[in-house]
C-alpha positions as CSV (number, residue, x, y, z in Angstrom):
1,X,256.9,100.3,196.4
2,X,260.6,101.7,197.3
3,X,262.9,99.7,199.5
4,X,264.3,102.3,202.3
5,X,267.9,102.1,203.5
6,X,269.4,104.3,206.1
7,X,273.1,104.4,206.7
8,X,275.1,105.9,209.6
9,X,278.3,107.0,208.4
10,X,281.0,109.6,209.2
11,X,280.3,113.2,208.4
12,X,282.9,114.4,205.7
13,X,283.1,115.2,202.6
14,X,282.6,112.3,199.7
15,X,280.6,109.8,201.5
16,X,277.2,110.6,200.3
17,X,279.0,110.3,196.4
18,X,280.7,106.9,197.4
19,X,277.1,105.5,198.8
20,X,275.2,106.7,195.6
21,X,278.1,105.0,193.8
22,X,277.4,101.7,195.5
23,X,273.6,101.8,194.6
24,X,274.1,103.1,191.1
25,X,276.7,100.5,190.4
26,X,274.4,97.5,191.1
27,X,271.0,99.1,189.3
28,X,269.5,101.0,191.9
29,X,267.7,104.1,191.5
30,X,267.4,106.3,193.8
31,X,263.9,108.3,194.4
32,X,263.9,110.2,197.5
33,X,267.2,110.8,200.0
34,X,267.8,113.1,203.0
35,X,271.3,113.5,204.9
36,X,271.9,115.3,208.2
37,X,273.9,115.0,211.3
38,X,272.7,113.0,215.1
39,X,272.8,115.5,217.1
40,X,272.1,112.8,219.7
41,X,272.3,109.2,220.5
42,X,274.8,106.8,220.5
43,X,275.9,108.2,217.2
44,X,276.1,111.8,217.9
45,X,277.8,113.6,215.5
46,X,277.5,111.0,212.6
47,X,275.6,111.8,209.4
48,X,272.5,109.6,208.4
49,X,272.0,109.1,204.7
50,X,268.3,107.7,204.0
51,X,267.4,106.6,200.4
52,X,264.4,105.0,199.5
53,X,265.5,103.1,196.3
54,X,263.7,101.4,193.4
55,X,264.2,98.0,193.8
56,X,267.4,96.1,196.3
57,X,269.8,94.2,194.6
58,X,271.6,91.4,196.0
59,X,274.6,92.8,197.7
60,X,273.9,95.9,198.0
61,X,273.6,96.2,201.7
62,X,276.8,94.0,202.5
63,X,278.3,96.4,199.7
64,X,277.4,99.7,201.3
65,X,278.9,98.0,204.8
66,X,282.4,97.6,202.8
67,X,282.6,101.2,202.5
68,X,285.2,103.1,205.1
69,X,283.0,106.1,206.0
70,X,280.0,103.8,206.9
71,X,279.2,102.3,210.4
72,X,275.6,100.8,209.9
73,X,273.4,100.0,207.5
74,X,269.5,98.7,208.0
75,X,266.5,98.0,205.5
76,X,263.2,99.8,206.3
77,X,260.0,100.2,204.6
78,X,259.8,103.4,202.9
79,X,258.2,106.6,204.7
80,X,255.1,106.1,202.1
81,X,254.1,102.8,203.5
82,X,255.0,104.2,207.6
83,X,253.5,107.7,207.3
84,X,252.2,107.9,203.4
85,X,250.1,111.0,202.4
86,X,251.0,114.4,204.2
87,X,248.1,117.3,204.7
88,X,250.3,120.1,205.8
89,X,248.2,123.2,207.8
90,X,249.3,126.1,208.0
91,X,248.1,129.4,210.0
92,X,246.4,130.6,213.0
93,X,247.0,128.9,216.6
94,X,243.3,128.3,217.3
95,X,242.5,127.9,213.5
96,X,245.4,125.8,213.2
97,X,244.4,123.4,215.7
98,X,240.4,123.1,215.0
99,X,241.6,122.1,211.8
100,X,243.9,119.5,212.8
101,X,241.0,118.3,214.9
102,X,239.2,117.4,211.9
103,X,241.7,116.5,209.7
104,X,243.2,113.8,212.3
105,X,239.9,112.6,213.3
106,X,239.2,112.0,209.6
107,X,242.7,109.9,208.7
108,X,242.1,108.2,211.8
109,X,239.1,106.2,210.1
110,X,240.7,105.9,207.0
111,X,243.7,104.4,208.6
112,X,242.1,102.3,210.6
113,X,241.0,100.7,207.2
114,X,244.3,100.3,206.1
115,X,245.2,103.6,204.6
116,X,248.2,105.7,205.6
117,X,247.7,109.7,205.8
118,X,249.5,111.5,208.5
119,X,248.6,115.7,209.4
120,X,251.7,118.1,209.9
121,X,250.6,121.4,211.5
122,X,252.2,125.0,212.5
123,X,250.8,127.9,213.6
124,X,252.4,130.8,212.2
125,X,251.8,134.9,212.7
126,X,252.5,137.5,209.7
127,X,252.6,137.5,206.2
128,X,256.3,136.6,205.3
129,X,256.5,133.7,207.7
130,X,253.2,132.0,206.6
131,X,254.6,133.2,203.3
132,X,257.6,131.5,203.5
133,X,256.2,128.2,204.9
134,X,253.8,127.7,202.1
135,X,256.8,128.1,199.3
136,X,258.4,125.5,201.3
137,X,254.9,123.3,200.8
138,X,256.1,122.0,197.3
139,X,259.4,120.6,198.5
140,X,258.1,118.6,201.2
141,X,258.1,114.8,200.6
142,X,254.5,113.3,199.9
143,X,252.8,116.9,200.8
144,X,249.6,116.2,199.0
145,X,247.1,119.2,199.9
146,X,247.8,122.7,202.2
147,X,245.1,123.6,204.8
148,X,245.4,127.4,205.4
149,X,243.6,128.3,208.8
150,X,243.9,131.9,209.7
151,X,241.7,135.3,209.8
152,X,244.1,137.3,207.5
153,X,245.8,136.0,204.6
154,X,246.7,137.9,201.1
155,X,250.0,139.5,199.5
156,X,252.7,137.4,199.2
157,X,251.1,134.2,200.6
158,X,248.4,134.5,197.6
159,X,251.4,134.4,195.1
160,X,253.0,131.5,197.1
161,X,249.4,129.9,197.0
162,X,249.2,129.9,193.2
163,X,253.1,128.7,192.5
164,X,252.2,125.4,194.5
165,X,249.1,125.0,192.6
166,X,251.2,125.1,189.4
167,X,253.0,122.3,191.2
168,X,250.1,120.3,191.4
169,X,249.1,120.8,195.3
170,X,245.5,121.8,196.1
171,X,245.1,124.5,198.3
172,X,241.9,124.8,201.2
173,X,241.6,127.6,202.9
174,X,239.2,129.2,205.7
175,X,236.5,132.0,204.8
176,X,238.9,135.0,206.1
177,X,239.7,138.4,205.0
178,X,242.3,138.7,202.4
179,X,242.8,137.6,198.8
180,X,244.3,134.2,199.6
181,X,240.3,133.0,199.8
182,X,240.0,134.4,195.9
183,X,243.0,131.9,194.7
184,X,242.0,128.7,196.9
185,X,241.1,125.5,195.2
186,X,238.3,125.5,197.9
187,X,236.8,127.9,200.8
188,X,235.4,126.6,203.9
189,X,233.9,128.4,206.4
190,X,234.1,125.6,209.7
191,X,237.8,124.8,210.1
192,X,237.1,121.3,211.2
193,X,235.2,120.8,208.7
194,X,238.1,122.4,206.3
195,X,240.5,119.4,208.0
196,X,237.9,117.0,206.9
197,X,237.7,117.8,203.3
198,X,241.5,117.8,203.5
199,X,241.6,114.0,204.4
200,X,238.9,113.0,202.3
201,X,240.7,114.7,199.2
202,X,244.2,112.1,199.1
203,X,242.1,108.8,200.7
204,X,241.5,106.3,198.6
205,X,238.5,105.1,200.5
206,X,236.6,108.5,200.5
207,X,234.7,109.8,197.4
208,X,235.6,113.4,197.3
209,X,237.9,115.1,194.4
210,X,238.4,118.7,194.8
211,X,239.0,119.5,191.3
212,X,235.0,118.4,190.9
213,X,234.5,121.5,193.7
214,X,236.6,123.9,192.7
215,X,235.7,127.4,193.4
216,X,232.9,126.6,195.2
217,X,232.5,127.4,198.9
218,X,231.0,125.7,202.0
């Protein structure tokens, strides 16, 4: 498991390069990182660099400190072990949210065995901004399998649907009019239900695989 490190450092140009420096120098390799700027807190106006890195060598901490630019830095454990798997829905207000219902109510017994699988959720109207948020599916960090919850789906969202297959992201998706139902790893007609299966997918202490359902719908 990665070792995450977040520093708070001055936002201009050549700090990010001097901090993956640092780690590169002494072995570290690193497999995830996000920058942006406070925009409040104590450290308003500050960038944050997090990193979750392979392994922390001696040093490296008290060497990241040595650098000008940086103000802070503190150990964490990595967003997999906080937050771990991500079911991302997408769609309809009311669809939206009666999938969430399931889809929460089914991590929450999973987590509470030890598991870790957290539900993001937004409702979106029209075919470019649903569109849009499902191309951006394959870029989120630990995105595991998309939920889409709507009435009306097809067009550009179908295309989008079958790029993050090709990616390796499963895609559920309510019995509605459209063509996105024709290119959905799965079709379910009860969205709660369509949360559920969602869950049970990416836990490791449910039995339930969608590629042994594909196609099929419920």
């Amino acid at each position: 498991m990665s070792t995450a490190i977040n520093v708070i450092c001055e936002n201009r140009p050549g700090v990010l390069r001097d901090i993956a420096g640092v780690v590169a120098s002494l072995g570290g390799n690193i497999e995830y990182t996000q920058q942006f700027v406070l925009e409040r807190g104590v450290n308003t106006g500050k960038a944050t660099v997090y990193m979750e890195i392979d392994s922390l060598a001696p040093g490296m901490v008290e060497n990241l400190e040595g650098l000008p630019a940086v103000l802070e830095v503190s150990v964490h454990l990595s967003f997999e072990k906080i937050y771990g798997s991500r079911v991302i829905i997408i769609g309809g207000g009311a669809q939206v949210a009666q999938a969430a219902v399931g889809a929460v109510n089914e991590a929450d017994r999973h987590n509470l065995r030890g598991e870790r699988i957290s539900i993001d959720t937004i409702p979106l109207v029209g075919e470019a901004a649903i569109a849009d948020a499902v191309n951006a599916v394959s870029r989120l960090h630990r995105a595991s399998v998309l939920v889409l919850a709507g009435a009306l789906m097809g067009g550009r969202i179908s295309e989008e649907v079958q790029r993050i297959q090709e990616e390796g992201i499963p895609v559920i998706a309510l019995k509605m009019a459209g063509s996105v139902p024709r290119y959905a790893d799965l079709v379910v007609t009860d969205p709660i239900q369509a949360g559920t299966f969602a869950v049970m997918h990416v836990a490791k202490t449910a039995i339930f695989d969608i590629k042994r359902v594909r196609g099929m719908e419920f």
